[in-house]
GUVEX-23687 format. One line per 8 residues: number of its first residue (from 1); their letters; for each residue x, y, z of C-alpha. Coordinates in Angstrom, 2 decimals, always signed. Example, Ala and Ser with C-alpha at 12.3 -4.5 7.8 and 13.67 -1.06 7.14 Angstrom:
<pts>
1> AS> +12.30/-4.50/+7.80 ~ +13.67/-1.06/+7.14
</pts>
This chain:
<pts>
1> XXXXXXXX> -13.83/-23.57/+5.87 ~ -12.22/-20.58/+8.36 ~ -14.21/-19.52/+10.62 ~ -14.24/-16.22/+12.41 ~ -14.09/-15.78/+15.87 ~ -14.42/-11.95/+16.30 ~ -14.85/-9.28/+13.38 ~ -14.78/-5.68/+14.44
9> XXXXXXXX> -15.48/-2.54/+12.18 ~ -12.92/+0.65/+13.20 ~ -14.74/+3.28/+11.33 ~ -12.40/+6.07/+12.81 ~ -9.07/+4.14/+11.17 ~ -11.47/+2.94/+8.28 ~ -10.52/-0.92/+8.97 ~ -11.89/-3.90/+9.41
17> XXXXXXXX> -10.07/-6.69/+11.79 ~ -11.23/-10.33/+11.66 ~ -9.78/-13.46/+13.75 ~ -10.36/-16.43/+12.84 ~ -10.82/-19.83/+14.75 ~ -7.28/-21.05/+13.43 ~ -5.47/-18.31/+14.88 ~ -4.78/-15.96/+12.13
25> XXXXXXXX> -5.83/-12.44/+12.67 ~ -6.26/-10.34/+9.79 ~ -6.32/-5.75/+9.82 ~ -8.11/-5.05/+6.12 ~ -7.93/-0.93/+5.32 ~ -11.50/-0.19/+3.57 ~ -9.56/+0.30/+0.90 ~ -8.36/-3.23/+0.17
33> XXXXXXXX> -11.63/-4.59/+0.77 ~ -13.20/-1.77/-1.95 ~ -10.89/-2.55/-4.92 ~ -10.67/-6.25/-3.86 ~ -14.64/-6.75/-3.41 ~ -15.74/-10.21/-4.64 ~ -18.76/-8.14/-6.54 ~ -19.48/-8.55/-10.39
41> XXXXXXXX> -18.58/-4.49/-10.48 ~ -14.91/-5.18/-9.27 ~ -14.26/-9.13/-10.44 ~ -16.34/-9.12/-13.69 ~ -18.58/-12.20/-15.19 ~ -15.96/-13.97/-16.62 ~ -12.01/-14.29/-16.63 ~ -10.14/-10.97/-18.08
49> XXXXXXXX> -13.33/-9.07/-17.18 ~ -11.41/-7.45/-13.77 ~ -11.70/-4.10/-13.15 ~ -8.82/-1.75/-11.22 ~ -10.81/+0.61/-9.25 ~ -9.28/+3.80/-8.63 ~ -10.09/+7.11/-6.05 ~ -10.95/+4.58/-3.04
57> XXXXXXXX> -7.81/+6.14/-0.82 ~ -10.07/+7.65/+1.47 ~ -13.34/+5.18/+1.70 ~ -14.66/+3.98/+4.86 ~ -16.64/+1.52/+5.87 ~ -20.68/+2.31/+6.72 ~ -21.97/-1.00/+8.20 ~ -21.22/-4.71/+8.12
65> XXXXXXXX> -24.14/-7.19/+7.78 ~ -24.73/-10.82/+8.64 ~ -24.73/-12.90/+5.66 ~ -26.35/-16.57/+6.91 ~ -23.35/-18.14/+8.43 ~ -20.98/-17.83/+6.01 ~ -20.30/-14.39/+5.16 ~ -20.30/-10.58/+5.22
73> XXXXXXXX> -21.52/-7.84/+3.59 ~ -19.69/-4.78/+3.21 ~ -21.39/-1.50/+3.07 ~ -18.74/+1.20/+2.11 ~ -19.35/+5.38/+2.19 ~ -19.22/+5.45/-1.48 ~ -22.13/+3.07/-1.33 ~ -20.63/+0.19/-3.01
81> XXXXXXXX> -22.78/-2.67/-1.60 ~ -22.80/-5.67/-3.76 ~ -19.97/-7.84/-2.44 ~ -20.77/-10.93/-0.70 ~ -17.36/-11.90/+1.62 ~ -17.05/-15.32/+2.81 ~ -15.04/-16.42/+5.55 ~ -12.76/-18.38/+2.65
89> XXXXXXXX> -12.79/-15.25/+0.56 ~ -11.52/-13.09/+3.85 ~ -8.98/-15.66/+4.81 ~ -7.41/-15.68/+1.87 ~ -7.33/-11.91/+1.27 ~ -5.77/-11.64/+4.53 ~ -2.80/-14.18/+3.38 ~ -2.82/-12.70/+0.40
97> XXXXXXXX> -2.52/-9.04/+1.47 ~ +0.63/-7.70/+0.82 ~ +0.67/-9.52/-3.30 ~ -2.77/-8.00/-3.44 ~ -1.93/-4.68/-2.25 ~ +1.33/-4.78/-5.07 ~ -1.04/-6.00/-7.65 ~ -3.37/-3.25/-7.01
105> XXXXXXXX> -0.84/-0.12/-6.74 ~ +1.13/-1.96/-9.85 ~ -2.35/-1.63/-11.98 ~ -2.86/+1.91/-11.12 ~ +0.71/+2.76/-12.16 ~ +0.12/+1.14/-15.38 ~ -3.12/+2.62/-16.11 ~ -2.47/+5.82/-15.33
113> XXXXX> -4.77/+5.70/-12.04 ~ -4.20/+7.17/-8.42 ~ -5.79/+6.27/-5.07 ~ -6.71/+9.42/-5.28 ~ -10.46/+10.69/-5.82
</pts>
């Protein structure tokens, strides 16, 4: 499992940057980590259930909070609380980043959605 060694909130750039013990070094926008949040709201119960969340361009980040020793909890200014990141989960949104960003702006295009509120 990756394991961070440093995770730092910027509120003023509305980021989050995490390195991890294997040497990668992710920079998440709040955004990203709003419409990608691991939470039922966002992901669903089930698969097809995924939800494209629009209006986020401008969210920031409130807090981050300890979860035991294996994650993070993200509390964002629109007070979307509810995901639970892991250090896997992180990792792989960090490698994933730039498909995940397309994916995202691709589904707003389609639905009709901006990143604007």
């Amino acid at each position: 499992m990756p394991t961070p060694t440093e995770i730092r909130l910027k509120r003023a750039e509305k980021r989050l940057e995490v390195d991890f013990a294997d040497g990668y070094r992710f920079v998440f926008p709040a955004e990203l980590l709003r419409v990608e949040s691991p939470s039922a709201e966002v992901q669903g119960h089930g698969p097809g259930e995924r939800r494209t969340i629009a209006g986020r361009r401008h969210i920031g980040i409130l807090s981050v909070e300890p979860v035991g020793n294996y994650a993070v909890r993200l509390i964002f200014d629109d007070l979307h609380d509810t995901g639970i990141y892991s250090w896997e989960y992180l990792h792989r949104l960090g490698r994933e980043q730039p498909q995940r960003w397309q994916a995202y702006l691709d589904a707003l295009a389609a639905q009709g959605l901006s990143r604007d509120p």
